[in-house]
N, C-alpha and C positions, 0 to 999 in steps of 0.2 A: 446595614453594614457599611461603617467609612472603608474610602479608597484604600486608606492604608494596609488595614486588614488583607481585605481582596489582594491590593498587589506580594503582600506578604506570603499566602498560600500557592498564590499563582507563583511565583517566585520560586519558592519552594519545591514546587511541584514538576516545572521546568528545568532546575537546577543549575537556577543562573547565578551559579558560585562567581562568578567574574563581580558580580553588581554585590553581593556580600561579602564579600573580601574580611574571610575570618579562616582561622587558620586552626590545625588538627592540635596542635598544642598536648602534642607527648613531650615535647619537653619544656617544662617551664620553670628550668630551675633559674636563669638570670632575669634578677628586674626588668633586663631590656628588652625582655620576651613581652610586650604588654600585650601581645592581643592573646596571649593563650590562657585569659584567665575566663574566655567568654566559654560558657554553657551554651549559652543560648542562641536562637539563632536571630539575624536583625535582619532588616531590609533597607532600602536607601532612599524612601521617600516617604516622609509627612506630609497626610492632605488634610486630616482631621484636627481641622482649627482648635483651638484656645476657646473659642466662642461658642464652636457645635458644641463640644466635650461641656463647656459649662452651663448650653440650654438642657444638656441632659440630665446633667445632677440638679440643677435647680428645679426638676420636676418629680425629684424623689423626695417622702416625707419624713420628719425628722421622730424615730419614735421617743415619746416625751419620758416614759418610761426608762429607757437603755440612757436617754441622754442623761439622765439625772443619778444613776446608779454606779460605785466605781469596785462594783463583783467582778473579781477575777482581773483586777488591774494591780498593780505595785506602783505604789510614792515613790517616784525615783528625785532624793534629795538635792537641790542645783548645785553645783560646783565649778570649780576651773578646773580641765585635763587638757593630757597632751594628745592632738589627735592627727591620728595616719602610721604608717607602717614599717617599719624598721625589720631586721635580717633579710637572710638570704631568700626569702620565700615571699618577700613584698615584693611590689610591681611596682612601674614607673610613677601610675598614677595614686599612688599612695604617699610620695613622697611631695615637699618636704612636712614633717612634723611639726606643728603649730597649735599653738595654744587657744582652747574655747573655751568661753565659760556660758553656761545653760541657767536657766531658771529651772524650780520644782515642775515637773507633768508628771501626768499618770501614764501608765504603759498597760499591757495586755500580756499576763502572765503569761503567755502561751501565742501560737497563732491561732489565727480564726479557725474556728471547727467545722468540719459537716452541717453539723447540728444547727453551729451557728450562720453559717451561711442561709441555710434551706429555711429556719426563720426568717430573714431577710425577703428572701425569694416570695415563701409564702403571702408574709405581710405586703408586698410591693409588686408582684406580678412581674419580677425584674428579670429579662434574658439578658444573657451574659453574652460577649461579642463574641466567644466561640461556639453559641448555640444558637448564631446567625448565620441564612446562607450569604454566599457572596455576591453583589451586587453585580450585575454582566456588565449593565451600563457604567459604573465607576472604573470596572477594569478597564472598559474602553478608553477610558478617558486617562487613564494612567500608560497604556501600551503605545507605541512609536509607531509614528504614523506607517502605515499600511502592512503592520503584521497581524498578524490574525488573532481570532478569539482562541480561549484554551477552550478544551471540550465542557461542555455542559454538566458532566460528571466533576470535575475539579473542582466546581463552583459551587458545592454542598458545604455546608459547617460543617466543621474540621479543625481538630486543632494538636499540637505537634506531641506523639509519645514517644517513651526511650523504648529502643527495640537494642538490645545485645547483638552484637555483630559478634560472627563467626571467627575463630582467631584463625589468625594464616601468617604464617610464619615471614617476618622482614615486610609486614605491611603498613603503610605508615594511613592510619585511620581520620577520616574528617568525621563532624558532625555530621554530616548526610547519610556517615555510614549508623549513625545510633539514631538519629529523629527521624519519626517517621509524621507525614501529613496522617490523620486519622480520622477520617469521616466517622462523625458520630462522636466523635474524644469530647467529654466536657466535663463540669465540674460532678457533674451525676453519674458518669461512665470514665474514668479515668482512663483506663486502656482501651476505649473505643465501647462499643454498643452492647456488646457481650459482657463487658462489665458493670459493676455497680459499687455503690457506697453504703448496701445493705451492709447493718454488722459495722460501721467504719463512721459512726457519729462523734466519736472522738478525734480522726483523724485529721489534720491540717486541710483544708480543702487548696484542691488546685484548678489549674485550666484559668485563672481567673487572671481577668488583663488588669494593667492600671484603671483603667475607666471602670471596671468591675469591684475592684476593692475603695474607688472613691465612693461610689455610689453608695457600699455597703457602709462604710464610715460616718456616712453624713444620715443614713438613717440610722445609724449609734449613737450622733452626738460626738462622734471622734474623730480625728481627723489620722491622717496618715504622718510617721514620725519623718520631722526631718532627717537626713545624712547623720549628722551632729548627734541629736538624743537617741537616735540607736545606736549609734558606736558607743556615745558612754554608757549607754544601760548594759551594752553589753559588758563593757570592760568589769562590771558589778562592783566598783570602788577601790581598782586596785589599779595598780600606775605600772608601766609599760609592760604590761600583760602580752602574750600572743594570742589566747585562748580565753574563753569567758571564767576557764576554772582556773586561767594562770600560766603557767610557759609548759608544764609536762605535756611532752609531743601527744599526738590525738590516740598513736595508739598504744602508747606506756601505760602498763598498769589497767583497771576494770574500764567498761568500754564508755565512753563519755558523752558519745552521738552520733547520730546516724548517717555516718558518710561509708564511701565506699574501699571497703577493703578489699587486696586483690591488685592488677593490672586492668584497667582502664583503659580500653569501654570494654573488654571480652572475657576477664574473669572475676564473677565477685566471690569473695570467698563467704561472705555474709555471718563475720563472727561477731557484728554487735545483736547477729540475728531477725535483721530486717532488710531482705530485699531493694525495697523500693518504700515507701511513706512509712511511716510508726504512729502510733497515738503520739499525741501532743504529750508532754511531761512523763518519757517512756526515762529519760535519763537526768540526773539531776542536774538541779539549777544551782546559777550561777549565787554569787553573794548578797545580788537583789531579789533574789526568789522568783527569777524568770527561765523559766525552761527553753530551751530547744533556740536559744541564738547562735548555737552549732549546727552545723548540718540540720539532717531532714527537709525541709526547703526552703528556696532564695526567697525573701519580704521584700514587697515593694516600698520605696520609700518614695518621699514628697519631692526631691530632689533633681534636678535634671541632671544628665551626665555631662560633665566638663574635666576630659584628659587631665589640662594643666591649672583645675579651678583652683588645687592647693598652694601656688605659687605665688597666689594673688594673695593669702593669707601670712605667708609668710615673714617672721617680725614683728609679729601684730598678735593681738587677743580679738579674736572675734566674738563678739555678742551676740546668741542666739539665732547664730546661720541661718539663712533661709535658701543657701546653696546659690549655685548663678543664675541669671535671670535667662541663659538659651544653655541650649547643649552644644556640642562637640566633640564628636571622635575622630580624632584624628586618621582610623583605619576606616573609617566612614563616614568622608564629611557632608554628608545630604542627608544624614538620618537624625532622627532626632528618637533620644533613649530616656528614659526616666534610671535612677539607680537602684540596685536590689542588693541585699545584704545576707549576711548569714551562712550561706553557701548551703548542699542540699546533701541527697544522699547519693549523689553522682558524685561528689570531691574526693579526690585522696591529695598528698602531696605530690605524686609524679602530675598531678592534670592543671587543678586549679586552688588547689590548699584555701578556698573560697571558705573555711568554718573559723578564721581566723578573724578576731575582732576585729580589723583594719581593710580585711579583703570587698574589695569593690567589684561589681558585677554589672553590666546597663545592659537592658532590653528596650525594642520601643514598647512606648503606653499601651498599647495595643494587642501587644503579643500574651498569647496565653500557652501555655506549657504544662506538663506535666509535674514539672519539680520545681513550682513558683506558688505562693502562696502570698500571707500579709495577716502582720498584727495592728491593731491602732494605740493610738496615743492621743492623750487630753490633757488640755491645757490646765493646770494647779491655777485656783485661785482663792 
C-alpha cells in the first residue's frame, strides 16, 4: 500500500479537515463557489511516484484478445468543438471556452462492469489499493515528528462509502457527515463486508483508484480517455449542449440518469428509481450511442487537475490535449489529483450539477470511493 493511501484513510479517520480544506457546498449556485463541486474527498500529500505507479502497470499483461477487439466500443468521429462551460451552474475552472480539435478514437459504450472488472482480476491476480491494508511504516513516515501511530484497527483496507445523514433542521452538512471510512468497502463489497456484487454483473464497478482502472486498461489494450475525448464524446455532436441529450434540465420531462433527486445529502426522493449505482445503459444514450455520461458514477480520466489549465488554452485551438503536465488546486496546493468526469448518483443542481458535459471533478489517483468508476478509450488507426 503507498504512503498516500495510508495517509489518506488515516486522515480521514482523524478528521483532519484543517489539512483537507473542502467545504460542505449546499450552496453552489455562483461560478465563484469552486470548491463545492468536489464529491469527493482528497488529501495533501503525494508520496506515490510517477516511477513506483509505472513499475506497477508495466507488470500487468496485455490481453491480446481484448486488445484487438472493439465490442462494445463507438467510433467517435475527430472534429473541432468548443470545450468548457458556460451558465449559471459552471464553475470557475470551467472557464474560459476554447477550441479543440481531436482525432477519431474508440470509446466504451458504457462504464466498465462487474463482470468486466472480475475478468481482469481473475486473468491478473490483480488487488485493488482499496483491498490493501495500510502500511504502519509509510504512515510513520508521512506523520510529524513525535505524534503518535493511529490504532492498529485504522490501519485495515477500507475504502470511503456514502452513508445518509440524519436531516436536522438549519444544519449546514460536510462530507464527513456522508463518507464513511469502511473496513472491508471494495470493489466486491461496495457497502462494506456485508455486501456484495452478487446479481450486479452489469453494474458499473466501483472502489476502484486511478492506478486500479490503469492497470485494468492496459490489460484491454486501452487506455484511459483524455479530458478532451470525453467531453466531446459526451457532447454526442452537438455544440453548446449542457447535457449529453442537450440543454432540457435533468429533471424536465422522462428521467435521463442517475443522479440524485431530493435535498442533498438527507433526502432522496429516488424517482429515476435507483438509490445508489444502476446497471450500465439503464437510461438512454447520447447521439454517439454512449450511455451513462450522466450521472451514475464519476470516470476517471488520463488528465491531471489544473484550476487554471483552461487559460493557458485560451485563443488558441489545441491539438489533441494531453492536459498539463502537474496538477494544481488551488484549495489544495500539496495534493496532487487526476480529473473525473460525468458526475454520479450523489449530483443534483443544489450540490454539484457534476452530470453536466463540462462539470469537472479531481480526486487523488489513489482514492477509491463508492461513486467513482471508468470507461476506456483506444486510439483509431
Amino acid at each position: 500500500m503507498d504512503a498516500v493511501t495510508a495517509f489518506f484513510r488515516f486522515a480521514v479517520f482523524s478528521l483532519l479537515t484543517c489539512m483537507l480544506l473542502l467545504s460542505s457546498c449546499n450552496d453552489s449556485s455562483s461560478s465563484s463557489s469552486q470548491g463545492c463541486h468536489d464529491e469527493s474527498i482528497q488529501h495533501p500529500n503525494e508520496a506515490f511516484t510517477i516511477e513506483e505507479a509505472g513499475q506497477i502497470l508495466a507488470s500487468i499483461p496485455v490481453d491480446s484478445a481484448m486488445a484487438a477487439s472493439t465490442e462494445g466500443m463507438r467510433l467517435i468521429p475527430g472534429g473541432t468543438f468548443e470545450m468548457g462551460g458556460s451558465g449559471k451552474l459552471a464553475k470557475r475552472d470551467e472557464f474560459p471556452l476554447h477550441q479543440v480539435s481531436l482525432e477519431s478514437f474508440w470509446i466504451d459504450e458504457h462504464e466498465v462492469t462487474n463482470a468486466e472488472f472480475r475478468a481482469f482480476v481473475q486473468a491478473t491476480d490483480y488487488v485493488t489499493t482499496a483491498e490493501q491494508d495500510i502500511s504502519a511504516e509509510e504512515i510513520r513516515k508521512q506523520l510529524p515528528p513525535g505524534a503518535e501511530m493511529p490504532p492498529a484497527e485504522l490501519l485495515k483496507a477500507s475504502s470511503a462509502v456514502f452513508s445518509q445523514p440524519a436531516f436536522q433542521q438549519g444544519a449546514r452538512y460536510t462530507f464527513l457527515d456522508w463518507w464513511s471510512m469502511t473496513p472491508g468497502a471494495n470493489w466486491k463489497h461496495p457497502q462494506g463486508p456485508a455486501s456484495s456484487i452478487l446479481g450486479k454483473d452489469d453494474f458499473p464497478v466501483v472502489h476502484v483508484s486511478w492506478y486500479d482502472a490503469q492497470a485494468y486498461a492496459k490489460w484491454a489494450g486501452k487506455r484511459l480517455p483524455t479530458e478532451a475525448e470525453w467531453e466531446y464524446a459526451a457532447r454526442g455532436g452537438l455544440a453548446a449542449n449542457t447535457y449529453p441529450w442537450g440543454n432540457e434540465p435533468i429533471e424536465s420531462g422522462a428521467p435521463k440518469a442517475n443522479f440524485w433527486q431530493g435535498q442533498f445529502p438527507v433526502e432522496n426522493e429516488n424517482t429515476d428509481g435507483f438509490e445508489r449505482q444502476s446497471p450500465v445503459a439503464s437510461f438512454a444514450s447520447n447521439s454517439y450511442g454512449l450511455f451513462d455520461m450522466a450521472g451514475n458514477v464519476w470516470e476517471w480520466t488520463s488528465d491531471w487537475y489544473h484550476a487554471t489549465h483552461y487559460e493557458n488554452r485560451a485563443g488558441k485551438t489545441s491539438i489533441n490535449p494531453k492536459g498539463p503536465e502537474r496538477s494544481y488546486d488551488p484549495e489544495n496546493p500539496a495534493a496532487q489529483a487526476k480529473v473525473m468526469r460525468g458526475g454520479s448518483f450523489l449530483c443534483n443542481d443544489s450540490y454539484c450539477a457534476g452530470y453536466r458535459v463540462s462539470a469537472r471533478m479531481k480526486s487523488s489517483p489513489d482514492t477509491a470511493l463508492e461513486h467513482t468508476g471508468f470507461r476506456c478509450v483506444r486510439t483509431h488507426r
